[in-house]
Phi, psi and omega in degrees: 000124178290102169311130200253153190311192194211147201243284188238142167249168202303094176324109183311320188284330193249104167301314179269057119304141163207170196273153152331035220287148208294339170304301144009286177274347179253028163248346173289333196275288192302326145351287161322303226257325194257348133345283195296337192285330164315287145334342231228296183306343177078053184222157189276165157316314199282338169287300192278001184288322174319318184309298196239077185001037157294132182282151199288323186307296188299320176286349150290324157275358171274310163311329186264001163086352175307326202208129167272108167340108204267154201302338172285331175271353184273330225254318202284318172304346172284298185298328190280357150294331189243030161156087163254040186245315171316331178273312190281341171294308192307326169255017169311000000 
């Protein structure tokens, strides 16, 4: 079995710590980013998946970190930080 790299490994001091894997820390780190961008807009999943035709499931498995978020939906969750009023016009 192919070991995957370890990102943080585990506190030795904390039985429930467990390590990290790096696959791992970049689907909590893409999570984060369409999580704050969401929020950030003051809007619900269900809003902004409507808003901007995100289907609510994949956006909900990309925020909970279930499934990882593909580098074309992080470039789109970027644009839609910096002009989301320009985006929600463009798939109207």
């Amino acid at each position: 079995m192919k070991s995957e790299p370890i990102a943080l490994p585990a506190d030795p001091a904390d039985v429930e710590d467990f390590a990290v894997t790096v696959d791992a820390l970049d689907r909590g780190q893409r999570a984060r980013l369409i999580r704050r961008t969401r929020t950030g807009l003051g809007l619900s999943q269900t809003e902004f998946a409507n808003r901007f035709r995100v289907p609510v499931g994949t956006l909900r498995d990309w925020e909970q970190a279930r499934a990882t978020a593909p580098d074309f939906a992080i470039a789109y969750v970027r644009v839609i930080g910096r002009h989301p009023d320009m985006v929600a016009e463009a798939v109207a």
